[in-house]
N, CA, C and O atoms as a GROMACS GRO file, in nm:
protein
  284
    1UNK      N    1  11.142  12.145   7.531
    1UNK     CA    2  11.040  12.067   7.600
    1UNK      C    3  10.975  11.971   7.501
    1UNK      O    4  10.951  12.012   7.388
    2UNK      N    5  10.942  11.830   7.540
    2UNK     CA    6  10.845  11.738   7.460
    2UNK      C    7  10.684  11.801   7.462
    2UNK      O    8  10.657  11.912   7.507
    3UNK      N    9  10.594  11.714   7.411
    3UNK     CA   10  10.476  11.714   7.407
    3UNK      C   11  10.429  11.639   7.570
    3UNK      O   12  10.310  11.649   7.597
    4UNK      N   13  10.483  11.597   7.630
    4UNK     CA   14  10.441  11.530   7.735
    4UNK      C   15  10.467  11.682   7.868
    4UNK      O   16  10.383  11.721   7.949
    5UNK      N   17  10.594  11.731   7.851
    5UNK     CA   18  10.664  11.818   7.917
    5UNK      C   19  10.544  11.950   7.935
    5UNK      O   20  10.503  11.999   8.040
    6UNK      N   21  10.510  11.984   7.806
    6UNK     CA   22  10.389  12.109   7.716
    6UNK      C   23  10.293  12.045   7.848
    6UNK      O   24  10.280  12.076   7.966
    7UNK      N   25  10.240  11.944   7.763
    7UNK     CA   26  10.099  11.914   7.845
    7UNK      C   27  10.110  11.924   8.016
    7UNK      O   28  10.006  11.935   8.081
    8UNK      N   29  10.233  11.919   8.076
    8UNK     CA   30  10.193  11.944   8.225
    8UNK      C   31  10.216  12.053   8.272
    8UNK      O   32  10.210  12.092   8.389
    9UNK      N   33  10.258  12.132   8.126
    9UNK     CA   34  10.262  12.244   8.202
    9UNK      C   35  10.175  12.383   8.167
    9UNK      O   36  10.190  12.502   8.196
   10UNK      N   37  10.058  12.296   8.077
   10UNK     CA   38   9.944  12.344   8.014
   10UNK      C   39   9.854  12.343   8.092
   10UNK      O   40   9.757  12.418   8.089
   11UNK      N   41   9.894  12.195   8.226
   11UNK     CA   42   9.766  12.169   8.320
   11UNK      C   43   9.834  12.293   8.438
   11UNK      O   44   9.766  12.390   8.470
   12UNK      N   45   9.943  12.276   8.481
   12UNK     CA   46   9.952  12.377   8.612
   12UNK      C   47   9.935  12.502   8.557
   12UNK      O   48   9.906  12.579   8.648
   13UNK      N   49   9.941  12.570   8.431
   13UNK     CA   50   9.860  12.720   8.356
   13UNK      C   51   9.727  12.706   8.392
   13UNK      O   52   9.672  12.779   8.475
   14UNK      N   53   9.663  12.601   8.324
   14UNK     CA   54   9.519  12.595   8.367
   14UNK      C   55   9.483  12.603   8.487
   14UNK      O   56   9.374  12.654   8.515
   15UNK      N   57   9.579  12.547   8.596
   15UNK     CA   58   9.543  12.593   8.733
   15UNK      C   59   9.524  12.647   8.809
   15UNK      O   60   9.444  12.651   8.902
   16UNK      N   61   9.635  12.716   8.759
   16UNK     CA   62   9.604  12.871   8.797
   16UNK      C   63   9.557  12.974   8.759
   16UNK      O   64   9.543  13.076   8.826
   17UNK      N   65   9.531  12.957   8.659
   17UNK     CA   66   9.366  13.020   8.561
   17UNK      C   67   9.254  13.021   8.628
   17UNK      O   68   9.189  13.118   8.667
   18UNK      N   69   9.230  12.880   8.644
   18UNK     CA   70   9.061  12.844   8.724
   18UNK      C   71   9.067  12.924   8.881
   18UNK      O   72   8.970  12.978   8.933
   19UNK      N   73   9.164  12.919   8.924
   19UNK     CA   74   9.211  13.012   9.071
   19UNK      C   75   9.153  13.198   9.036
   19UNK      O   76   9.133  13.255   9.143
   20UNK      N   77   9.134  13.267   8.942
   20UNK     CA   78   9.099  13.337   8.912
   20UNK      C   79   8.959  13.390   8.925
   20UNK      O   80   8.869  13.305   8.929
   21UNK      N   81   8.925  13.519   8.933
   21UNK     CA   82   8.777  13.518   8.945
   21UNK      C   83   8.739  13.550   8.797
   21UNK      O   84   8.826  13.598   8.723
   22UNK      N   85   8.600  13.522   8.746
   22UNK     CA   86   8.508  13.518   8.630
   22UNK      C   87   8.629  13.471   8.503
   22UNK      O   88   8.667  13.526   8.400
   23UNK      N   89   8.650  13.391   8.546
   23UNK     CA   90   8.719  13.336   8.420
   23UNK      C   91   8.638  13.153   8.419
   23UNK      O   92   8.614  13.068   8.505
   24UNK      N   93   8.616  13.166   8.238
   24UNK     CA   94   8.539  13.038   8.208
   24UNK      C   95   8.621  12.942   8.238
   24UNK      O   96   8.732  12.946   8.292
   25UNK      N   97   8.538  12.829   8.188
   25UNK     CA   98   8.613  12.700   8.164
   25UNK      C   99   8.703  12.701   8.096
   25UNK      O  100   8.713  12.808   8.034
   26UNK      N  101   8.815  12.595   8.066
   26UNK     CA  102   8.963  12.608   7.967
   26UNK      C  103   8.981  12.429   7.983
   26UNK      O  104   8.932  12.358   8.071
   27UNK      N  105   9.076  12.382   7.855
   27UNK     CA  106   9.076  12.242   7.895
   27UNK      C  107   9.190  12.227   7.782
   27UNK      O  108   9.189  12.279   7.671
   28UNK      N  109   9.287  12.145   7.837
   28UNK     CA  110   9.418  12.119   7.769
   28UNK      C  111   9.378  12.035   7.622
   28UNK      O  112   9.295  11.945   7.637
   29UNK      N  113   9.420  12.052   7.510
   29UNK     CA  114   9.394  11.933   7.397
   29UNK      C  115   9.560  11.926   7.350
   29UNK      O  116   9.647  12.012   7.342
   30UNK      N  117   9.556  11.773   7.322
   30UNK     CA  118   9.753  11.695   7.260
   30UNK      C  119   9.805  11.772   7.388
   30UNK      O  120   9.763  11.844   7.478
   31UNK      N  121   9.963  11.694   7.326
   31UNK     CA  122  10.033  11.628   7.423
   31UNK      C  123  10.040  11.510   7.440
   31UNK      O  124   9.973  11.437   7.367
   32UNK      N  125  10.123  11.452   7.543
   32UNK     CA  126  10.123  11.267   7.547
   32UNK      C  127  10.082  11.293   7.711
   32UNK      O  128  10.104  11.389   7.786
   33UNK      N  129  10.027  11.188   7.728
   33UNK     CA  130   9.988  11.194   7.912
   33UNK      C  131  10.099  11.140   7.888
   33UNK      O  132  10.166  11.113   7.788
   34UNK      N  133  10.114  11.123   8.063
   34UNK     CA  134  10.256  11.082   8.145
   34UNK      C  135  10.226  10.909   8.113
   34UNK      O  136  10.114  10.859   8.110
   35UNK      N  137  10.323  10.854   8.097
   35UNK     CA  138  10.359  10.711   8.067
   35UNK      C  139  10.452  10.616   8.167
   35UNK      O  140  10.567  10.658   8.180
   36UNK      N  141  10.429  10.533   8.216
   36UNK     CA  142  10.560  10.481   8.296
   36UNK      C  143  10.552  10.331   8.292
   36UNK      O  144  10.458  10.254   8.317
   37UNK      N  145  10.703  10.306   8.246
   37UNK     CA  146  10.691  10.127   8.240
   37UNK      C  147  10.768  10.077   8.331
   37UNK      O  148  10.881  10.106   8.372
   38UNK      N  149  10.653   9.960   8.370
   38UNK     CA  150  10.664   9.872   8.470
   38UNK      C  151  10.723   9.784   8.449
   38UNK      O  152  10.659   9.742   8.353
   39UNK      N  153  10.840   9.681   8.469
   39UNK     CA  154  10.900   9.581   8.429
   39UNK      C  155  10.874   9.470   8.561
   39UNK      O  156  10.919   9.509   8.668
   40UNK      N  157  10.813   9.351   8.562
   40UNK     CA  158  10.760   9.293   8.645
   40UNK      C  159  10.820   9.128   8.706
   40UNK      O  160  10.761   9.029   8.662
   41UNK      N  161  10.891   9.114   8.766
   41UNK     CA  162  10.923   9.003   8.802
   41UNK      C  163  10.868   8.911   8.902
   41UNK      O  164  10.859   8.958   9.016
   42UNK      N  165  10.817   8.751   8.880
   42UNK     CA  166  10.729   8.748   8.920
   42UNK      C  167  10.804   8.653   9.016
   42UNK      O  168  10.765   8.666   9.132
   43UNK      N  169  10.874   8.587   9.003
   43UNK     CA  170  10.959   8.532   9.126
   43UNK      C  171  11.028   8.676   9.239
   43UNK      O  172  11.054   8.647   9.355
   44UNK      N  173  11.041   8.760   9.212
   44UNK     CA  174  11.100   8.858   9.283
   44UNK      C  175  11.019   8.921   9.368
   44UNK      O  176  11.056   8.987   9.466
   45UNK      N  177  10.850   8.893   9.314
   45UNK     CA  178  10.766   8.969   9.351
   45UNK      C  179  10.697   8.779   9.494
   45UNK      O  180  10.682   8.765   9.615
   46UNK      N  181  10.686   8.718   9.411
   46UNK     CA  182  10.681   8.603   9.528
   46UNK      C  183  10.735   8.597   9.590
   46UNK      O  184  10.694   8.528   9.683
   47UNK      N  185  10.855   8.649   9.604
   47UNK     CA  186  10.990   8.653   9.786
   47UNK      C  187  10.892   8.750   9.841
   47UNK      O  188  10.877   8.748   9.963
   48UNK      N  189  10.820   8.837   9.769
   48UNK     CA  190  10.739   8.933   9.887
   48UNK      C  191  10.612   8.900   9.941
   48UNK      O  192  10.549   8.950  10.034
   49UNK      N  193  10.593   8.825   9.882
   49UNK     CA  194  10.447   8.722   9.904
   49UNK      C  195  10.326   8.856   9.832
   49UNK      O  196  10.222   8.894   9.886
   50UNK      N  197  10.385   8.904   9.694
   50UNK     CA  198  10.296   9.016   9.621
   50UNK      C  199  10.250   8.904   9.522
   50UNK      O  200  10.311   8.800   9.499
   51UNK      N  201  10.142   8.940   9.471
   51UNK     CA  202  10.066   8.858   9.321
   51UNK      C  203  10.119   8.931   9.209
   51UNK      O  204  10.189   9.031   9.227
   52UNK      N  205  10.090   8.889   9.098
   52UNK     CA  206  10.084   8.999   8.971
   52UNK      C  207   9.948   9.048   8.965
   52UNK      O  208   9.943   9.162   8.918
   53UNK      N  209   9.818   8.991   9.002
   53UNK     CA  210   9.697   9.051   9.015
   53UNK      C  211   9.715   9.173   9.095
   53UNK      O  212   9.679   9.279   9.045
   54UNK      N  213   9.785   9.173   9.257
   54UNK     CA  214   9.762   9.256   9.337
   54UNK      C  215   9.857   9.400   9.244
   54UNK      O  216   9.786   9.497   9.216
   55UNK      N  217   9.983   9.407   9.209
   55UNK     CA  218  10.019   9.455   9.088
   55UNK      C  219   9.951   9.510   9.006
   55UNK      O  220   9.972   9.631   8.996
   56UNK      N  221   9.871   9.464   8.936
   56UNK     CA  222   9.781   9.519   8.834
   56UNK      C  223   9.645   9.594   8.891
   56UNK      O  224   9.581   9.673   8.822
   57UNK      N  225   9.613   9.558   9.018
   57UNK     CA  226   9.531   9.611   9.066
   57UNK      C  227   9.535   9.746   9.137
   57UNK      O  228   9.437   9.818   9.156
   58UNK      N  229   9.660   9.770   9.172
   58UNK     CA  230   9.760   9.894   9.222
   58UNK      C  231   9.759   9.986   9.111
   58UNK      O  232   9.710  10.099   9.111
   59UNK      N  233   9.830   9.918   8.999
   59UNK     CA  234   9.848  10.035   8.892
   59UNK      C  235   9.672  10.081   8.831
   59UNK      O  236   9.648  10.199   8.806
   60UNK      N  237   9.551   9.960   8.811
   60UNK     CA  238   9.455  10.062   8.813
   60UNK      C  239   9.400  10.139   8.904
   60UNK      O  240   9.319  10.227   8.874
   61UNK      N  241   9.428  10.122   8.996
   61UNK     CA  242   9.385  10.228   9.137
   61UNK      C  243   9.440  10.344   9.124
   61UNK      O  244   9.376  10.449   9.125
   62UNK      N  245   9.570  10.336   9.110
   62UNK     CA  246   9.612  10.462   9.074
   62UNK      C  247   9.627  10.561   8.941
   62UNK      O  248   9.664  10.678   8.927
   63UNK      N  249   9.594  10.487   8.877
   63UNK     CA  250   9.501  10.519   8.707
   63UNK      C  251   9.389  10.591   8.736
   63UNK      O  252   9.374  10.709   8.705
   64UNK      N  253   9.284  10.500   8.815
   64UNK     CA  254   9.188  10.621   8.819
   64UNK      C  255   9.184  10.689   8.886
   64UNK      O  256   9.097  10.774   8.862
   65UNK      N  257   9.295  10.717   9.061
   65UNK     CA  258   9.302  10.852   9.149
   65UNK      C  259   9.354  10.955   9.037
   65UNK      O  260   9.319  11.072   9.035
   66UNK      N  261   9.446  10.892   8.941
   66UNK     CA  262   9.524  11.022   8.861
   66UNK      C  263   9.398  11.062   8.762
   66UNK      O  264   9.390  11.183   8.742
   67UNK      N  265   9.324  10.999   8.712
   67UNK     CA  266   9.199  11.034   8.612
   67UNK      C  267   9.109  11.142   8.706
   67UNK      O  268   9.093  11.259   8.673
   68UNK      N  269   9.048  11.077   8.838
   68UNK     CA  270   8.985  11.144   8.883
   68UNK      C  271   9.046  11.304   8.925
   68UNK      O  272   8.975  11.404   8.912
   69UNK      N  273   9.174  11.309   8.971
   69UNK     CA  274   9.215  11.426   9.005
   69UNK      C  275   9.276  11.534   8.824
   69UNK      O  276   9.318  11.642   8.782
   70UNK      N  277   9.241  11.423   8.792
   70UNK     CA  278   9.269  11.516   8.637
   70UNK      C  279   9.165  11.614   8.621
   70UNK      O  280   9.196  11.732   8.603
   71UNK      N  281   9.020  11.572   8.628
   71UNK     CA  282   8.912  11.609   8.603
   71UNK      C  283   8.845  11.707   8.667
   71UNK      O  284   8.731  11.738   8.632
   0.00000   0.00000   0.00000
């Protein structure tokens, strides 16, 4: 397993930890969060009548649903 692999599977341990009764707080440290590259074409994305703003605005939306549900 990588360090990215560890860390998600440090968070579904922790999950089912907190599911437990009288058990404290716990909180993952290292690892790599999950990473994913976007390769962006912007004529390809104009046949769809998409922006690169609307694009960038997608991937932070879903940046912070994944932040917020991290937490």
């Amino acid at each position: 397993m990588d360090d990215g692999q560890l860390r998600m599977l440090a968070h579904d341990v922790l999950q089912v930890i907190k599911e437990l009764p009288n058990t404290g707080n716990g909180f993952v440290v290292g690892g790599r969060r999950e990473q994913v590259t976007i390769e962006v074409f912007p004529e390809r994305l104009a046949g769809f009548g998409i922006s690169l703003d609307q694009v960038a605005n997608t991937i932070k939306t879903a940046n912070s649903e994944q932040q917020a549900a991290a937490a």
